[in-house]
Structures are given as structure tokens and as C-alpha cells.
C-alpha positions in Angstrom: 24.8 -6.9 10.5 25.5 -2.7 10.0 26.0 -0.6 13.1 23.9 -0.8 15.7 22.4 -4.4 15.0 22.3 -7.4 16.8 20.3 -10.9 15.7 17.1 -10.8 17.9 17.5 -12.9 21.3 14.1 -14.2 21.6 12.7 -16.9 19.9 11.9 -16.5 16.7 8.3 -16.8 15.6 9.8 -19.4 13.0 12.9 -21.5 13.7 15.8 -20.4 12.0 16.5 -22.0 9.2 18.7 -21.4 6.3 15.9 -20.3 4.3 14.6 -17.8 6.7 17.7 -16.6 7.7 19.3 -15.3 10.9 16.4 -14.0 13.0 16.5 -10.1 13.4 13.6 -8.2 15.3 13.3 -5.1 12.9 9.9 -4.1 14.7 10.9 -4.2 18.1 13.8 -2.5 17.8 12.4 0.2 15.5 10.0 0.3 18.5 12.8 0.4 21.1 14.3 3.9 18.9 10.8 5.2 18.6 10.8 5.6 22.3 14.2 7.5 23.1 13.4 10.5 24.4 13.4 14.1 22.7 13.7 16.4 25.2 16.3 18.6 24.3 18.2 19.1 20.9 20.6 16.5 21.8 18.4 13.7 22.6 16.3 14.7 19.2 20.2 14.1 16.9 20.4 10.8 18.9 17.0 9.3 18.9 16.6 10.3 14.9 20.2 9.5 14.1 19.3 5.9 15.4 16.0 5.5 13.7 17.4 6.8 10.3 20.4 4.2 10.7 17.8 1.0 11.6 16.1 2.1 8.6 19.0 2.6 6.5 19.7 -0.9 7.5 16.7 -2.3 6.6 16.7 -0.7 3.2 19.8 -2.2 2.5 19.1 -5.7 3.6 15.4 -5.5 2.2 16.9 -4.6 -1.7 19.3 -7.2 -1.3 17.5 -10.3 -0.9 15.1 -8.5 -2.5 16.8 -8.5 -6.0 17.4 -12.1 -5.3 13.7 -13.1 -4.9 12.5 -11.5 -8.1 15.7 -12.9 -10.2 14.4 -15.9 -8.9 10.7 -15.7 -10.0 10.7 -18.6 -12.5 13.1 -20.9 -11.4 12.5 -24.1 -10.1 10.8 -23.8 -6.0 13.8 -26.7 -5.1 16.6 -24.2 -6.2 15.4 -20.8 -5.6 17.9 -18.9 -2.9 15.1 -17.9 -0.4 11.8 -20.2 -0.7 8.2 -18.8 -0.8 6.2 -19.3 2.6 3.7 -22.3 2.3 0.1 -21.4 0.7 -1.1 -21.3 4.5 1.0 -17.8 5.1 -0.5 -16.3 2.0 -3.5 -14.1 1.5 -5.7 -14.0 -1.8 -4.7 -10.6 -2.9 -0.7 -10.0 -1.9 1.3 -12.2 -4.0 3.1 -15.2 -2.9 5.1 -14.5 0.3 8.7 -14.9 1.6 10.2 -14.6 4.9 14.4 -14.0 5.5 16.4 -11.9 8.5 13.4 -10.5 10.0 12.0 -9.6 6.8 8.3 -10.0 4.9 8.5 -10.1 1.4 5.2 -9.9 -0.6 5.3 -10.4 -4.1 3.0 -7.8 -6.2 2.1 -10.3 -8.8 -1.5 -10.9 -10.3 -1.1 -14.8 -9.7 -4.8 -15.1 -9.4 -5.7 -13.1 -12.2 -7.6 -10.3 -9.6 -5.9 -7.3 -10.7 -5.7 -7.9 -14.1 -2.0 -8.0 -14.8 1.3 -7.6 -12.7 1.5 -3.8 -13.8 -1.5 -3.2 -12.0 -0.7 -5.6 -8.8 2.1 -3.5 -8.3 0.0 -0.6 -7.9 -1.6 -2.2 -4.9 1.9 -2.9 -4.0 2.3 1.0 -3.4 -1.2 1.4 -2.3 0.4 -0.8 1.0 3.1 2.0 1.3 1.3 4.9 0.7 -1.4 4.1 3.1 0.7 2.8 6.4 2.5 6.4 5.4 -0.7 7.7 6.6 -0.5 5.8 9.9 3.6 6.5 11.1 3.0 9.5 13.9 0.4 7.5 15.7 2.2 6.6 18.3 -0.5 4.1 19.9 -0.2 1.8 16.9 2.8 0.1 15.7 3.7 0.2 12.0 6.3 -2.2 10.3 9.2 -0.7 8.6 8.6 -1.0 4.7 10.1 -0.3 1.5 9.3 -1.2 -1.9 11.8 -2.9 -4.4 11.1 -2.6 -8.1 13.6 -4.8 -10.1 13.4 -6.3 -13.2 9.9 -5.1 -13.9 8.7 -6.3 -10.8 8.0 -5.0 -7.3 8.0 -6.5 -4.2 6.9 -5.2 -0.9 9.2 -5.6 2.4 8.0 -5.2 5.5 9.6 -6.1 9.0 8.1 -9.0 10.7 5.7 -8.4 13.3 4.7 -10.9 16.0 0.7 -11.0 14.9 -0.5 -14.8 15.4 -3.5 -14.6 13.2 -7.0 -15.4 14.6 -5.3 -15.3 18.2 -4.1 -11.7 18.0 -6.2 -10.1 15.7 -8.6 -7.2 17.6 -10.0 -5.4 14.5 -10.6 -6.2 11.1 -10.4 -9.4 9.4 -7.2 -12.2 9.1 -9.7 -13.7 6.0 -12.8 -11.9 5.1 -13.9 -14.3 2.7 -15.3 -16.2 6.4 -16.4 -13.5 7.2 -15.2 -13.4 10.7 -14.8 -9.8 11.7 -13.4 -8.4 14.5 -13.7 -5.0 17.1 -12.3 -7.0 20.1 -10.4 -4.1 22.3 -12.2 -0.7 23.1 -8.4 0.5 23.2 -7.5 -0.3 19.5 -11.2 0.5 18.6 -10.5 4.1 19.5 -6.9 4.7 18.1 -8.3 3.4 14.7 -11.5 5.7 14.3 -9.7 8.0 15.6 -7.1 7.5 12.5 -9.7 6.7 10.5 -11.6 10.3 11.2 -8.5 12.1 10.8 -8.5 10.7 6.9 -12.5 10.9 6.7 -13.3 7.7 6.0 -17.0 6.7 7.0 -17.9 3.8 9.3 -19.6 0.9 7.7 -21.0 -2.1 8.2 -19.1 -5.1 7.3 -19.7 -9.3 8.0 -22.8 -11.6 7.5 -22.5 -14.0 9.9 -20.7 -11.8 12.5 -22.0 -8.2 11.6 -19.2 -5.5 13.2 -19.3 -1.4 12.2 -15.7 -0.8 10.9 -14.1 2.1 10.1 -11.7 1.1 8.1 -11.8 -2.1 4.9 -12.4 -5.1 6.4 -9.4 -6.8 5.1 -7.2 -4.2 7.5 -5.9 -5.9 10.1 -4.5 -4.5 13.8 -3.3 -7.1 16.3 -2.8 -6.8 20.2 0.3 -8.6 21.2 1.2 -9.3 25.1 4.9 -8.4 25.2 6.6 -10.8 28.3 6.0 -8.5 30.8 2.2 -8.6 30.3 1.9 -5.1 28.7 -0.6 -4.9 25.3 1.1 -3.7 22.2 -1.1 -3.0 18.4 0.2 -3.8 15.1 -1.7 -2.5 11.9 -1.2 -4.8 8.8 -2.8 -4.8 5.5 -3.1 -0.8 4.5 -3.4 -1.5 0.4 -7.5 -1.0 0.8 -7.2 1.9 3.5 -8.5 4.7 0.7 -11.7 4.6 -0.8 -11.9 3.7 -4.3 -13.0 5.6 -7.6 -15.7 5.1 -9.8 -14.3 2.7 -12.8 -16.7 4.4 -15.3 -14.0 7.4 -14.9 -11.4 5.3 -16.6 -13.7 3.1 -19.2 -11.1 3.2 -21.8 -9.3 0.3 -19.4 -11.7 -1.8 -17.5 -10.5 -4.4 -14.5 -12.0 -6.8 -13.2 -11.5 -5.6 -9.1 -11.1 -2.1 -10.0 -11.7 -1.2 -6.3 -8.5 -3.0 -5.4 -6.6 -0.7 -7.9 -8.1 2.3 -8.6 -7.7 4.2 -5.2 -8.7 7.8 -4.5 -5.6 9.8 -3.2 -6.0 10.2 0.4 -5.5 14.2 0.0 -8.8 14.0 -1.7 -10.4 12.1 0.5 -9.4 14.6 3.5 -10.9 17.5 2.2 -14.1 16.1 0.3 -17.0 17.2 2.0 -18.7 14.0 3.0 -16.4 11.2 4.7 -16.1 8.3 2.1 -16.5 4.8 2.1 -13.0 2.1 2.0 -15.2 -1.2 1.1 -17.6 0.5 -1.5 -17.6 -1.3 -4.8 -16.7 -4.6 -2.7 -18.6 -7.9 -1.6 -17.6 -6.4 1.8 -20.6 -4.1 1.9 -22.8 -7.2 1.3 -24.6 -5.4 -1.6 -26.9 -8.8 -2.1 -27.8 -9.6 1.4 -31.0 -11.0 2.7 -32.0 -7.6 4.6 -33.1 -5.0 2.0 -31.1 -2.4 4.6 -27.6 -3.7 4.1 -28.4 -3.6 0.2 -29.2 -0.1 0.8 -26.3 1.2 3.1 -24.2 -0.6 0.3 -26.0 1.5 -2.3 -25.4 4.5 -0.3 -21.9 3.6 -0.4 -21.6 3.0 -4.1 -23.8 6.4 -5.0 -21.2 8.6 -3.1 -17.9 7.0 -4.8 -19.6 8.2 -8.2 -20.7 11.1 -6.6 -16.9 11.9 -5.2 -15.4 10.8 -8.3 -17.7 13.1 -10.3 -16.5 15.7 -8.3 -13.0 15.1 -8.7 -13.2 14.9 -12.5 -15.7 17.5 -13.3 -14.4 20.2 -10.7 -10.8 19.4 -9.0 -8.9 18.5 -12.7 -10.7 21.8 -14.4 -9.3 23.3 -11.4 -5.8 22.6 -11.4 -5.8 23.1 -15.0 -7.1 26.7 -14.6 -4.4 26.9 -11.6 -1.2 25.7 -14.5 -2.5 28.1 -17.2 -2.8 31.1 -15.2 0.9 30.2 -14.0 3.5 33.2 -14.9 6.0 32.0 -17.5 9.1 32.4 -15.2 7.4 30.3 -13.0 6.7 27.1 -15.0 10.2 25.7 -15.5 10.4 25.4 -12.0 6.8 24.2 -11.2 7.0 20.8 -9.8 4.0 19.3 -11.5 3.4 15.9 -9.9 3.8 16.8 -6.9 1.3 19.3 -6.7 -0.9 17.3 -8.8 -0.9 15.0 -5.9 -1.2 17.4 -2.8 -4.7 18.8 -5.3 -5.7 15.1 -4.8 -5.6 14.3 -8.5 -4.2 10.9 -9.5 -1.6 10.7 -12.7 -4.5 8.7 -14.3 -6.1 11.4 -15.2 -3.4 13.4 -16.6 -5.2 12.8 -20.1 -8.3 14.6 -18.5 -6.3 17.5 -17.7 -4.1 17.8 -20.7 -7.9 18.1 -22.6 -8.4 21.0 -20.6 -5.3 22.8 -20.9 -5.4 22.2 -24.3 -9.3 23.7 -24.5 -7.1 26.6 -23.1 -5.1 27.3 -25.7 -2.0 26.3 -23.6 1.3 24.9 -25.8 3.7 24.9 -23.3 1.2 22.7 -20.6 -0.2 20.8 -23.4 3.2 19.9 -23.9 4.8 19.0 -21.0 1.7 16.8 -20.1 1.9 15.1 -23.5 5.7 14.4 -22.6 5.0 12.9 -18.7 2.2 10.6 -20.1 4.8 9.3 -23.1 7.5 8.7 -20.0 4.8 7.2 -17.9 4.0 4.8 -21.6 7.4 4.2 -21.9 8.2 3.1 -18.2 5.6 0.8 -18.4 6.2 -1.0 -21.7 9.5 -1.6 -19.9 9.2 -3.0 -17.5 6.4 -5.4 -19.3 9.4 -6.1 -21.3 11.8 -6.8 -18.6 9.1 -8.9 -17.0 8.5 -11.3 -20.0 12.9 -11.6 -20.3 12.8 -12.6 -17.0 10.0 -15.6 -17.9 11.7 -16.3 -21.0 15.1 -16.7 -19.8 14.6 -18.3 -16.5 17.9 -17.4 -15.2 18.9 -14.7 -12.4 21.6 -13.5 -14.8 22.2 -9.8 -15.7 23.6 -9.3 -19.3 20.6 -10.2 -21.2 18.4 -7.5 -19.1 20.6 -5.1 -20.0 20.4 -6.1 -23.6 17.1 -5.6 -23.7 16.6 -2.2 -22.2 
């Protein structure tokens, strides 16, 4: 299975099966690496030379029965390679789900219509990766290795399996909020979490009707504790895609959705520095926004009032900002200015890369008002395509390749 890999010798949470494939324990042994020690130089090369390897691994396995799942997406469920996971596995929001050689495949489709169309499920998709990102150097809480595969015009996200059991392991957050069972079960994990959750200002809130708890992170975030066979307690975190706080829709009315705050995220290096500490569930049911006691209405109001507020902010200050920053930018030095990137470190999302081509235009700028025309025609152009690859796929029905090529 690639240097440095064995198939897992303890029982698999399923039994192995030629649809979930030969049991491989990505998590454990990404946390077996994590734990090498670094004292020295020496031990450093080692103990990252192993973890880059697993993960190299990983990648590779993850794109290759990767490709195969999406190739797959409309044939028959009887002749399909790898077989979805049965409804009982599969949340509301991620997709259908598939399981093979340690690995947890979530589909990014809008199957349920909540996003609004596949483009914008994938976003969420990244949303998952972009968020655990945030969670990697705490050491306390263990992260799955992820990647995301986009094939075909689709995007899946991998993740290693991790031994959560649901209801039974879960210790903060909710396994299925829709009951609204949430949980703050373990002081432990309690801690580690705000403590994350400070460190990316994000404001405590109260979530649940019928079991009220004060989270600090959305309620659909989920951290496990696991007892490992030698007693000791062990946390998981599962379900980032909601960690960041959403943004006013009314910012973006020329394309409404109908869950914006599962798409529309703020980027988490705005959220750091914005003065007040922001709110992941605002915009949601979570909040309770109708419930019985006028005070939850209100602290759901509050919530709600300081997303527009933040967004407001973001719009009418941070964009006019940065576009002050690009115009003032010597000429030698705008060949070589890496754009998106520092749009992103500012906090500004590429959605508003319309917003800030209006101001660099209001400055008289042709060489910015150009080069932001061009990134949003590329960004245009990616999408159409992979709308277009998407509706070959569902046309054709076969995993071939010619005919995808064709129509690029």
C-alpha cells in the first residue's frame, strides 16, 4: 500500500467487504507520526518526512477512488465500483457518502436542493477544508487527514475515517441538530474548543430548545471522545464547513440562495481581526430566532444585527481599502503582486471582486481595472465548465473519458 503502510490490525469499524475495501487506519497512524518526537534536527527530518509520506499516500489513494466515485455519479447503484453508504450514515447537508480503504468520501452535491445548485455545494465542500485547516496545530484535538478532489465538474471531499460512534461518542456539538440534542459533555473538550474557538473570535451562543447548551462553535460541529484500548480519552472534531460566521446575503442580491449561511462564509482572517467576536449560527434556525421566550428571539437578533453590521464593514471599509492599497502600488511592483492571495490574507472574499474592480475603476486605474476584469472572466469561465462537464457526465452516464475531453 506505498512505503510505510500497513492495513490496520484492529477491527474495523465496518467489516471488510469488497465495497469498503481493505481496512487502513489513516487517523491513527497520522496520530502515531504526529507524536514522534522533535528534539533535535534529526528527529524534526524524520518525524515530518513520515507525516508528508502518510499524507502523500493518502492523496494518492483518495484521488484515485476518488475519480472513480464521481465517474460513477449516474450509473446504476447495483453497478457502481464503490457503493454509497446507506441513508442512515448520511447527514442533510454533505452529500451522499462513501466509505473504501480507510477513507470518507462526501459527495458536494445539492441533492436536496439546500444550496441551490452543485457549484455552490462545492463551496461548502471547501468551506470543510478550509475550516479544519484552522484546527491542525491543536495538538489536544485530532483532525482527519483531508483532501478535496474536483473531477469532472464535481468535488468530493475525503477525509480519513475516524472511530466517532455517533450519539455514544459525541461530547460537544450535535450528531443531528434538527432533534435538537446538543451536547457539552467533557470539561476537557469544552476547554480545547473555546479555547480554538477564541483564538478565531467567534462568540458563544446559545443553541437547542429542548436541551439548551452555550456553544462556541455551530451546532452542527461535532468533537467526539474515543476510549482507545488502554482506557486513555482521545477527541475528534468533525463537521468544520459552518465553523466561520456567515455574511449578510443582501451583500450579494444580484444572486440570492435559499441557505445562504451555509455558503456565503466570511473568511476567517476577517473574522480574527474584526473588533467584535462574531456569531457561526447567525442567520440559522440554530439560534432559535422564533422561540417561545422573547430572550432567545433577542440574542438571535443580536446575532443577525452584527453579521450586517460586520459585513457592512467589510464592504464599505476593508474592499475601499485594499483598492486604495493596489492603486497606490509602484508600477514595477504590480506584475509581481500576487493578488488573491493577498486579497484573502485582507479577509476579502473573491465574491466581491466586482466591488473592488468599481473602486479601482472610480480611481482612474486601467491596469487594476484590467486585471480584475480578466480574474472574474477566468473565474466565469471555470465555472461554466465545469457546469458543462457536470451535465456530460448526466447525459452520457458512462465513466468514459473521450467525450469529456471533447467537450472542453
Amino acid at each position: 500500500m506505498g512505503q510505510g503502510l500497513t492495513a490496520s490490525t484492529s477491527p474495523p469499524a465496518t467489516a471488510p467487504s469488497p465495497q469498503i475495501g481493505v481496512p487502513f487506519d489513516w487517523s491513527g497512524e497520522y496520530l502515531r507520526r504526529r507524536s514522534l518526537p522533535e528534539a533535535n534536527e534529526e528527529q524534526r527530518f524524520v518525524k515530518y518526512q513520515q507525516l508528508s509520506s502518510l499524507y502523500q499516500n493518502f492523496l494518492h489513494f483518495a484521488v484515485t477512488y476518488g475519480k472513480i466515485i464521481i465517474s460513477e455519479r449516474y450509473i446504476e447503484k447495483k453497478y457502481k465500483t464503490i457503493k454509497p453508504l446507506a441513508d442512515s450514515h448520511s447527514g442533510v447537508a454533505g452529500g451522499e457518502k462513501y466509505q473504501y480503504l480507510g477513507i470518507f468520501f462526501k459527495f458536494a452535491c445539492d441533492n436536496r436542493g439546500l444550496h441551490g445548485d452543485d457549484h455552490y455545494a462545492a463551496k461548502v465542500g471547501g468551506h470543510e477544508l478550509k475550516s479544519a485547516m484552522r484546527f491542525a496545530n491543536i495538538r489536544e484535538l485530532n483532525v482527519p487527514l483531508m483532501a478535496l478532489i474536483d473531477y469532472r465538474g464535481f468535488r468530493l471531499v475525503a477525509m480519513s475515517w475516524v472511530p466517532a460512534q455517533g450519539e455514544r461518542s459525541i461530547a460537544y456539538g450535535s450528531c443531528d441538530p434538527r432533534k435538537s440534542v446538543v451536547h457539552r459533555d467533557d470539561a476537557d473538550l469544552a476547554r480545547i474548543i473555546e479555547g480554538a474557538a477564541r483564538a478565531m473570535h467567534l462568540k458563544p451562543h446559545v443553541c437547542g430548545s429542548a436541551r439548551k447548551q452555550v456553544l462556541a462553535m455551530p451546532v452542527d460541529f461535532e468533537a467526539h471522545r474515543v476510549l482507545d484500548s488502554q482506557g486513555h480519552k482521545h477527541f475528534y472534531g468533525l463537521d468544520f464547513a459552518r465553523v466561520f460566521p456567515p455574511a449578510c446575503d443582501t451583500a450579494t442580491p444580484f444572486d440570492p440562495l435559499p441557505n445562504t449561511y451555509l455558503v456565503r462564509l466570511l473568511r476567517p482572517e476577517f473574522v480574527r481581526v474584526y473588533p467584535k467576536p462574531l456569531c457561526s449560527d447567525a442567520f440559522s434556525k440554530f439560534t432559535c430566532p422564533n422561540h417561545k421566550d422573547r430572550v432567545r428571539r433577542e440574542m438571535a437578533e443580536e446575532h443577525d444585527n452584527e453579521i450586517d453590521e460586520a459585513t457592512e464593514f467589510l464592504t464599505g471599509e476593508v474592499v475601499p481599502r485594499f483598492a486604495e492599497r493596489l492603486v497606490k502600488l509602484p508600477p514595477e511592483k504590480r506584475a509581481s503582486f500576487p493578488l488573491i492571495m493577498l486579497l484573502h490574507e485582507a479577509g476579502i472574499n473573491c465574491r466581491y471582486l466586482g466591488l473592488l474592480c468599481g473602486h479601482v475603476a472610480n480611481r482612474k486605474d486601467a491596469y487594476w481595472s484590467t486585471v480584475l476584469l480578466i480574474e472574474m472572466v477566468a473565474r466565469v469561465i471555470k465555472t461554466d465548465l465545469r457546469t458543462l462537464l457536470r451535465r456530460k457526465i448526466h447525459e452520457l452516464r458512462h465513466p468514459g473519458e473521450c467525450a469529456y475531453r471533447d467537450a472542453v
